[in-house]
C-alpha positions in Angstrom: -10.4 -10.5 13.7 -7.0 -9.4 13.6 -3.9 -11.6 12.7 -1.7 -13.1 15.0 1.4 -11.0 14.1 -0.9 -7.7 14.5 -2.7 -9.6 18.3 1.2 -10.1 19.5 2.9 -6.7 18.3 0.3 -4.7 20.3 1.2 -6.7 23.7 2.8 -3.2 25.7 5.5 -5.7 27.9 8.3 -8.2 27.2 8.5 -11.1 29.7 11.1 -13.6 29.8 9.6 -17.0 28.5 7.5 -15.2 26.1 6.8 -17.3 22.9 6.5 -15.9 19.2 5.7 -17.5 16.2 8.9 -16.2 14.4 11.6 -13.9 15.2 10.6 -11.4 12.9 7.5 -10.7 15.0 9.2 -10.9 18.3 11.4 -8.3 16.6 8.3 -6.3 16.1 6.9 -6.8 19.3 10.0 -6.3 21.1 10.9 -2.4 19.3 6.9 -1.8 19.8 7.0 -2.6 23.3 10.1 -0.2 24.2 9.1 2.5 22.3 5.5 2.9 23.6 7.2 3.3 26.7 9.7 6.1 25.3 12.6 4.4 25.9 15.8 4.6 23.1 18.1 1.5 22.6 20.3 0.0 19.9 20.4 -3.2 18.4 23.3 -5.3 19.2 22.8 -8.0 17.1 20.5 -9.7 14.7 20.3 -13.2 12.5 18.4 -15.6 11.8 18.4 -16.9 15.5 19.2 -14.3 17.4 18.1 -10.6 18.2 19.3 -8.3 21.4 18.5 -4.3 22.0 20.5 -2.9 24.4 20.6 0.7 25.9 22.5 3.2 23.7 24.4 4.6 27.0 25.3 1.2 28.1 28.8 2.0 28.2 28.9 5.8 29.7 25.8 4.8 32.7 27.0 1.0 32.9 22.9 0.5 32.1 22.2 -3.2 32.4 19.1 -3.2 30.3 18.9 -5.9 27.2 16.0 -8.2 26.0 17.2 -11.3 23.8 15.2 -13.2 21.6 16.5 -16.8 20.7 15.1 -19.3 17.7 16.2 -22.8 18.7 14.4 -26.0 17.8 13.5 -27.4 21.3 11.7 -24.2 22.4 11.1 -22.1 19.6 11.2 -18.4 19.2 11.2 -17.5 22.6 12.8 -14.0 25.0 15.8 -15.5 26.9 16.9 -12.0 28.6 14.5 -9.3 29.5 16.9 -6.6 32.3 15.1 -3.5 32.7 16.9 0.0 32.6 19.3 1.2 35.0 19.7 4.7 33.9 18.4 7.8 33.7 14.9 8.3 32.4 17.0 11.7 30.1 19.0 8.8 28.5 16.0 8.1 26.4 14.5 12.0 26.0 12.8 12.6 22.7 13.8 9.1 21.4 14.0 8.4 18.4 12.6 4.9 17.8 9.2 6.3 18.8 9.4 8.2 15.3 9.7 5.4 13.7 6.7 4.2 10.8 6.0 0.7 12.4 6.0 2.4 16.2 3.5 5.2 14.4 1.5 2.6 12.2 -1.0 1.5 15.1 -2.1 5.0 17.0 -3.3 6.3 12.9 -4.6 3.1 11.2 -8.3 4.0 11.8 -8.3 7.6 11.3 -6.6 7.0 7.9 -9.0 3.6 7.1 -11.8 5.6 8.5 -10.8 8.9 6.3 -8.2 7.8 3.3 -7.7 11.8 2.5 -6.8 13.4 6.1 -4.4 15.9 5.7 -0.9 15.2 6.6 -1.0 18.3 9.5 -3.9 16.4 11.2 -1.5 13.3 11.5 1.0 15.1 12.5 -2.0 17.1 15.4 -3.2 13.7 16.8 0.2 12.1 17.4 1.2 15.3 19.5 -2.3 15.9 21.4 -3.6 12.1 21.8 0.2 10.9 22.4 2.6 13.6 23.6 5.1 13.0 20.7 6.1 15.5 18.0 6.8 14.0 14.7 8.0 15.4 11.3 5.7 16.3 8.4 7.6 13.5 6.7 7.2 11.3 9.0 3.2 11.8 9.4 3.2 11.2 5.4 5.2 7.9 5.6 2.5 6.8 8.4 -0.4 7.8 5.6 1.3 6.0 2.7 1.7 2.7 4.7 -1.7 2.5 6.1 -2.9 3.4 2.1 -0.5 0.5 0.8 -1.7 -1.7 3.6 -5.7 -1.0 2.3 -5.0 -0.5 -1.4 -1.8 -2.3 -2.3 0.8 -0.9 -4.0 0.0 0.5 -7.0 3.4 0.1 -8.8 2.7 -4.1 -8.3 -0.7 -3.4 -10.4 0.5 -2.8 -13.5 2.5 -6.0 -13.6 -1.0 -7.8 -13.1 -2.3 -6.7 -16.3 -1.2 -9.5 -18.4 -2.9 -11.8 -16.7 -5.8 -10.0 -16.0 -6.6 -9.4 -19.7 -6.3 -13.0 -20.6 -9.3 -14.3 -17.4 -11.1 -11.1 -19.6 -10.3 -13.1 -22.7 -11.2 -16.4 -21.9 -14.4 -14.8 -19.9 -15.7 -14.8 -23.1 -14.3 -14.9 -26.7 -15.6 -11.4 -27.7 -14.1 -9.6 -25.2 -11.8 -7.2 -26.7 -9.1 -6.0 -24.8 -5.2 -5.0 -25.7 -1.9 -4.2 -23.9 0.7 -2.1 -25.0 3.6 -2.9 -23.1 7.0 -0.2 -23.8 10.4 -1.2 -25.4 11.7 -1.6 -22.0 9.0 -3.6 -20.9 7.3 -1.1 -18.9 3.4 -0.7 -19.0 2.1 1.8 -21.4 -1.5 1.3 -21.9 -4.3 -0.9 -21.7 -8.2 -1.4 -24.3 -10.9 -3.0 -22.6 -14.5 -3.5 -24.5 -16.6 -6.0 -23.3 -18.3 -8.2 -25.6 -22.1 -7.8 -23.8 -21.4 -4.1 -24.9 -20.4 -4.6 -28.4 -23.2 -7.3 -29.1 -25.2 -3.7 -28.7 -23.4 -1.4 -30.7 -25.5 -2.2 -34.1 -28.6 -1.1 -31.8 -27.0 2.4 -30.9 -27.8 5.4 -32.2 -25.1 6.7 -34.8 -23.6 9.0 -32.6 -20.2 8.0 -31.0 -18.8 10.6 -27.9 -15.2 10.6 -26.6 -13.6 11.9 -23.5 -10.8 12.2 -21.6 -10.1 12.3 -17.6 -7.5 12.2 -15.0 -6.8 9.4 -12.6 -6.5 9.9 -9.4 -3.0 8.1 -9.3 0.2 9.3 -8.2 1.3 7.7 -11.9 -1.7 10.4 -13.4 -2.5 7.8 -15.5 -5.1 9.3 -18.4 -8.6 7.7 -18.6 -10.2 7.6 -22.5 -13.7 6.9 -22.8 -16.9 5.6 -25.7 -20.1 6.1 -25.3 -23.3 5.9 -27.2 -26.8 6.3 -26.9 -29.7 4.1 -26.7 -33.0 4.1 -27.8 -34.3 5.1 -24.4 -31.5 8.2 -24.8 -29.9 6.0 -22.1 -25.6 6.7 -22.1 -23.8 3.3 -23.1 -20.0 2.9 -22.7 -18.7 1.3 -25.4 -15.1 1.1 -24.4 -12.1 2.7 -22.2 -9.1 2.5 -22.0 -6.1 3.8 -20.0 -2.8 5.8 -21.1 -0.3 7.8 -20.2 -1.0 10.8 -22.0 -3.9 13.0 -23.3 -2.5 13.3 -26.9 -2.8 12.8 -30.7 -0.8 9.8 -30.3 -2.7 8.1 -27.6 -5.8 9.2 -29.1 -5.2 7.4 -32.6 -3.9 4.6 -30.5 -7.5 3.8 -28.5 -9.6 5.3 -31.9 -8.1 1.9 -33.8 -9.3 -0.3 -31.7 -12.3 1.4 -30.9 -13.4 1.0 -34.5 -11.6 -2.9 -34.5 -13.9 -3.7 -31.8 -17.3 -1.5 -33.4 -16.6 -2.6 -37.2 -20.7 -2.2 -37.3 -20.5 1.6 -36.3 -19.1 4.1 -38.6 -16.8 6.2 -36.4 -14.7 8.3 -37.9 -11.6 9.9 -37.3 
């Protein structure tokens, strides 16, 4: 079920005596609802109890069309003017409020959910063909990266959760091993992780110990490092990961320390 924001910004008319459950959503709702009809206008004012469009040839065609939105405490967030437009239909050709990410957001939010790594063109294709308006390739990608952040989060606000996220690890279980290396300008760096069911099992391991290295797919290309080792079955065992910035001698010494902290049973070398 959707929200009640998302139920109420997909409503395609403004009425006076309409009801919201805060202005910023009859804000939404009231940009959503003239844009989907193609229609241009300005905004005239906006606080916290108070919001008005009007036409953006108001003054050279005398067009009488506004819709106000009022916040007061008897009747709540409520449309107090709705005047439709007076002018010309060419006032409002190729507007461009109908660009906009939050006008764009609905008509691609399955496609993108249903397919996270459609091209940018094909955006830009369905919002022409399916509704008769040509956007920018930038625009198409802003549409794509809102929809991702919407079903992903943003991955810049990750990093900061790493702190706490290795101490639940920690106090998960004691022999967890895990470490953060945060930068001098306290900036995210790198993070260990070895879980303590794994290292119970390292004595049991074959003597062989392989490393690797891969790419993330992250728009930080944050560098994946990997330990594994073989069980008596010939099974592969990862004994640790971690991730870094870099693929380098550095970085590499950096997870190899704490590899053998967290294996002292297993002779690795290095």
């Amino acid at each position: 079920m959707l929200p009640l924001a998302t139920v109420i910004v997909t409503m395609a008319s403004i009425e006076i005596g309409q009801t919201f459950s805060s202005l910023a959503t009859a804000k939404a709702a009231i940009k959503l609802a003239i844009s989907e009809q193609h229609e241009s206008f300005i905004i005239d004012y906006s606080d916290k109890t108070r919001f008005r469009i009007m036409c953006p040839m108001r003054t050279q065609s005398n067009c009488e069309f506004q819709v106000r939105a009022t916040d007061s405490k008897k009747h709540g967030v409520t449309i107090t003017h709705a005047k439709p437009y007076t002018c010309s239909p060419a006032t409002h050709f190729q507007a461009r409020n109908t660009h906009a990410v939050q006008f764009l957001l609905p008509h691609h939010r399955a496609s993108v959910v249903d397919n996270p790594k459609i091209s940018i063109k094909q955006i830009k294709s369905n919002e022409r063909l399916q509704f008769h308006n040509t956007i920018s390739y930038q625009q198409a990608y802003r549409v794509k990266e809102a929809v991702l952040q919407e079903l992903w989060g943003d991955e810049s606000e990750c990093f900061a959760q790493f702190p706490d996220y290795i101490d639940r690890f920690k106090s998960a279980d004691p022999q967890n091993r895990a470490y953060l290396d945060i930068g001098s300008d306290n900036r995210f760096n790198a993070a260990f992780f070895a879980p303590a069911g794994i290292r119970h099992t390292g004595r049991h391991l074959r003597g062989f110990t392989a490393i690797d290295g891969t790419h993330t797919k992250s728009r930080y290309r944050m560098i994946l490092l990997i330990a594994c080792g073989i069980d008596a079955n010939s099974n592969v065992v990862p004994l640790a990961w971690a991730l870094v910035p870099i693929e380098d001698e550095i970085w590499w010494n950096w997870f190899l320390i704490y590899l053998k902290a967290s294996y002292p049973c297993k002779s690795i070398i290095y």
